[in-house]
C-alpha positions in Angstrom: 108.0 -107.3 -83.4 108.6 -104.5 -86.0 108.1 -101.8 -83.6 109.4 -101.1 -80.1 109.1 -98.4 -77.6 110.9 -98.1 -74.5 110.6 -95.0 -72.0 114.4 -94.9 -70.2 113.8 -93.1 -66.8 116.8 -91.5 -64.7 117.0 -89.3 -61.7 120.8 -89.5 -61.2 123.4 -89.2 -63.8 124.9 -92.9 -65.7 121.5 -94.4 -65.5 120.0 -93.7 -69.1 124.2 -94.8 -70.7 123.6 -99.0 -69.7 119.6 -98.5 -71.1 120.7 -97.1 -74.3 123.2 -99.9 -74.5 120.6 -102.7 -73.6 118.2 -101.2 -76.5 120.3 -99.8 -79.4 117.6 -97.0 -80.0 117.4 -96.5 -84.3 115.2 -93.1 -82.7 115.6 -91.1 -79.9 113.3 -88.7 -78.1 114.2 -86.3 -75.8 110.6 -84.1 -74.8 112.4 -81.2 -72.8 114.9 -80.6 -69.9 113.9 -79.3 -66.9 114.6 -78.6 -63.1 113.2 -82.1 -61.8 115.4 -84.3 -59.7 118.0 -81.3 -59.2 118.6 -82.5 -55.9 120.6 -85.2 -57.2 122.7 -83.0 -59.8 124.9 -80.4 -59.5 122.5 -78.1 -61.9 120.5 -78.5 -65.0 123.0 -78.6 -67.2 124.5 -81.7 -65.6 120.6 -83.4 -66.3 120.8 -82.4 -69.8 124.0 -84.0 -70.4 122.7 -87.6 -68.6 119.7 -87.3 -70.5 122.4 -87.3 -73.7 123.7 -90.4 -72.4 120.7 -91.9 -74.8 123.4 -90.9 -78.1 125.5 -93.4 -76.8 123.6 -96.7 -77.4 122.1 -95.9 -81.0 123.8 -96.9 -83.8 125.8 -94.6 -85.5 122.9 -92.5 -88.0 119.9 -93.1 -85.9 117.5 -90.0 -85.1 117.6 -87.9 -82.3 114.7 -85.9 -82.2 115.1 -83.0 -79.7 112.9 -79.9 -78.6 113.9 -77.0 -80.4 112.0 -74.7 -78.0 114.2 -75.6 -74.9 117.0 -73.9 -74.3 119.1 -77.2 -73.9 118.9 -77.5 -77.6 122.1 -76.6 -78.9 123.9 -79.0 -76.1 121.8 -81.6 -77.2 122.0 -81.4 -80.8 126.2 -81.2 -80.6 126.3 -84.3 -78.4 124.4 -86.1 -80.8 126.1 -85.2 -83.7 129.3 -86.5 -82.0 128.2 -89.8 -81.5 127.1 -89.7 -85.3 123.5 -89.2 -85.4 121.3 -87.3 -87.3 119.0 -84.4 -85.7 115.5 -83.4 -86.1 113.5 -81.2 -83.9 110.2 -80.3 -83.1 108.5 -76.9 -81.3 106.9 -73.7 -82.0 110.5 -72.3 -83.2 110.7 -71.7 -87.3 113.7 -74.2 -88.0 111.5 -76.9 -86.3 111.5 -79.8 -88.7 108.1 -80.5 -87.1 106.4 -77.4 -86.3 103.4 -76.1 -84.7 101.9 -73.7 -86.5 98.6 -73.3 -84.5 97.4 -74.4 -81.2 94.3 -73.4 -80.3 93.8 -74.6 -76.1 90.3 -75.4 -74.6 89.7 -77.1 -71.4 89.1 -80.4 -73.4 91.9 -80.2 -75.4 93.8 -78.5 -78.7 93.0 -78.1 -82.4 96.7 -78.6 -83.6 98.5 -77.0 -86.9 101.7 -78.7 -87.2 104.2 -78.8 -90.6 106.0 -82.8 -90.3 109.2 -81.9 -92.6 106.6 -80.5 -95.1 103.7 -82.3 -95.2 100.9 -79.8 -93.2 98.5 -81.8 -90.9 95.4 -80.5 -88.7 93.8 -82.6 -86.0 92.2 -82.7 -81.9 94.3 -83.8 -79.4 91.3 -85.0 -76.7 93.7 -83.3 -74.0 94.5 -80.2 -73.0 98.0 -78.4 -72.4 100.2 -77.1 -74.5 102.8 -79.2 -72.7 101.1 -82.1 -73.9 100.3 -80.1 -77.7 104.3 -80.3 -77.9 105.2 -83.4 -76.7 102.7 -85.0 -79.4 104.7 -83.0 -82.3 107.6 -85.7 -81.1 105.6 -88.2 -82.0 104.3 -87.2 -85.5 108.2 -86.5 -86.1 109.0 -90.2 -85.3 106.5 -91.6 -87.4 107.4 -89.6 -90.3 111.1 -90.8 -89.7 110.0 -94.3 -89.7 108.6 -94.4 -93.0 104.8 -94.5 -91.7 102.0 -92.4 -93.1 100.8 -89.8 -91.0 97.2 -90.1 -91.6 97.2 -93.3 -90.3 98.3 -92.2 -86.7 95.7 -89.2 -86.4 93.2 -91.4 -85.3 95.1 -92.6 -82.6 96.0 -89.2 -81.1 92.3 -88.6 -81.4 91.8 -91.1 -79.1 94.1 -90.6 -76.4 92.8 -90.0 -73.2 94.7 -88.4 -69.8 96.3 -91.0 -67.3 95.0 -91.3 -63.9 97.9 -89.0 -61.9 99.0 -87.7 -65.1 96.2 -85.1 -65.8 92.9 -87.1 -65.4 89.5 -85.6 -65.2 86.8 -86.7 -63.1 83.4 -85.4 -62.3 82.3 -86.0 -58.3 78.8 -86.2 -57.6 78.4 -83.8 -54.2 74.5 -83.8 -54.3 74.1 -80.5 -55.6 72.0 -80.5 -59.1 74.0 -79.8 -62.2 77.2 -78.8 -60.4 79.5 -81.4 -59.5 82.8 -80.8 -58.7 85.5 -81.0 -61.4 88.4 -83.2 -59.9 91.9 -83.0 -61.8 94.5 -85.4 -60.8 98.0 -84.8 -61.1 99.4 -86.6 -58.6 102.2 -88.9 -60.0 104.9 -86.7 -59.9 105.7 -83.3 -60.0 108.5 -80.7 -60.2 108.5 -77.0 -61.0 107.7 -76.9 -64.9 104.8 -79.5 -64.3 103.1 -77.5 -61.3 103.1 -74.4 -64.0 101.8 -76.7 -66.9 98.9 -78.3 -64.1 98.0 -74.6 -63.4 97.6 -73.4 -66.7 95.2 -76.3 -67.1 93.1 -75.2 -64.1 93.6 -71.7 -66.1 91.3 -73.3 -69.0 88.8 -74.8 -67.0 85.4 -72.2 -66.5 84.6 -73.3 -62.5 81.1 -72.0 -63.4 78.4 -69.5 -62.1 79.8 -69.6 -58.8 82.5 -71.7 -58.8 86.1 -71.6 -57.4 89.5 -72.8 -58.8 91.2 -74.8 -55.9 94.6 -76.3 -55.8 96.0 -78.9 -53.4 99.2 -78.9 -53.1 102.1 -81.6 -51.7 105.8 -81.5 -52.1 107.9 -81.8 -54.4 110.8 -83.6 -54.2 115.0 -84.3 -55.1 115.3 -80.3 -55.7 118.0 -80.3 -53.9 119.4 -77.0 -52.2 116.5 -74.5 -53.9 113.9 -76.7 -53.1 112.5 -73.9 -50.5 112.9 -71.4 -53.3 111.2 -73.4 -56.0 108.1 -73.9 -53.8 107.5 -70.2 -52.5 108.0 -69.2 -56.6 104.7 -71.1 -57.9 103.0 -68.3 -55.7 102.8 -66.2 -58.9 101.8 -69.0 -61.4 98.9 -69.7 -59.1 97.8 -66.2 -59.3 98.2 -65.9 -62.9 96.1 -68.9 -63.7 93.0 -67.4 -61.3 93.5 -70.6 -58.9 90.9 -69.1 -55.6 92.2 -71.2 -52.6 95.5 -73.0 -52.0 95.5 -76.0 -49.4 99.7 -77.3 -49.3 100.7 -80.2 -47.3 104.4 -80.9 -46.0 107.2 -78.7 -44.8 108.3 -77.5 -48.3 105.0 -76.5 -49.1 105.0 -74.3 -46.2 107.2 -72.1 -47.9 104.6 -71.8 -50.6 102.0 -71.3 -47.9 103.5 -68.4 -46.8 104.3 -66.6 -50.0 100.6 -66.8 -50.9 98.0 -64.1 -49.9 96.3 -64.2 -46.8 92.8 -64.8 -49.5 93.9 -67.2 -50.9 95.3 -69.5 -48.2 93.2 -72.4 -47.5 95.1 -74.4 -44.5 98.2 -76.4 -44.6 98.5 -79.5 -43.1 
């Protein structure tokens, strides 16, 4: 095998340090940092720092390639430099080694600009976010840093299609002529920063002559002591991204329930 890739998944702290150590990354990605699994940190910082515990395994000059939008950066970039690797990041921000120049966001995707440590690239991405826009400028960084062409990976980012529970589209045949219902499912995981990135999705998405934007809503989890907070405050992302009709589900959505406008409650169950 010349290539491997490994995806090293924590939700407490020490769990990412024995992975590292198993795999000996030569590159390292870290996409962004985030409020998910707070429940099981003190705060966010703490998360940053155990998802830093990836430095320790790689050999000393590998690649860490970090998000230079996220304002975790500069914690990240000094740990790995202390464990002796070299850093490269990728964002919208202009020191970016790989930087997005232009994203232009439709409902079935993005036409991408991005500059890969010089060399100028333009391409679709078959699925839309911006989330999803900057996580794919990771990628292109990693090849580069591997030696491989980038022209020769395009093709395969062409293709890429949304995971069921992780942003796939369906259509759902309800009997009425030329309208069927648009179903988007999220439902894998979810935490604050993806409920925002889901909505502005929706946000994309024309319902039609007619149509309605509706979000169903369950809990989110491990969010420890603000979890009651965090829930009542995607009230105003929900409005901004012209959702219609909110139906929630479980006793932390409730507190989402009833931050919402009477219009725009649907039940909750």
């Amino acid at each position: 095998t010349d290539y491997g890739i490994f995806e090293m998944g924590m939700n407490h702290p020490d769990e990412i340090r024995p992975l590292s150590a198993q795999v000996q990354p030569d590159i390292s990605i870290i996409t962004t940092i985030a409020a998910a699994h707070l429940g099981n940190f003190k705060d966010v910082e703490e998360i940053a720092r155990a998802k830093a515990e990836i430095f320790e395994g790689m050999k000393p000059g590998g690649a860490a390639i970090l998000n230079r939008d996220n304002e975790w950066f500069d914690l990240l970039k000094n740990t790995a430099e202390e464990h002796g690797q070299n850093v490269f990041s990728f964002g919208e921000h202009e020191d970016s080694d790989c930087r997005m120049t232009q994203c232009l966001a439709a409902s079935n995707g993005s036409r991408i600009t991005a500059d890969v440590l010089g060399e100028s690239i333009t391409f679709m991405l078959p699925v839309p976010g911006r989330h999803i826009a900057q996580n794919v400028l990771s990628i292109l960084l990693a090849v580069k840093l591997s030696g491989g062409e980038l022209k020769h990976v395009i093709p395969a980012i062409q293709r890429v299609q949304a995971m069921p529970g992780r942003g796939h589209q369906e259509m759902i045949d309800i009997g009425v002529k030329d309208n069927p219902i648009t179903l988007i499912d999220e439902s894998y995981n979810a935490s604050p920063i993806a409920m925002r990135a889901a909505f502005k999705v929706m946000a994309l998405i024309d319902p039609g002559r007619g149509g309605r934007r509706i979000a169903v809503l369950g809990d989110m989890r491990e969010l420890g002591d603000d979890a009651a907070k965090l829930h009542a405050e995607l009230a105003l992302p929900l409005e901004a991204a012209g959702i219609q009709l909110v139906y929630t589900c479980g006793p932390l959505m409730k507190n989402l329930y009833n931050a919402l406008p009477s219009d725009k409650r649907g039940a909750h169950e």
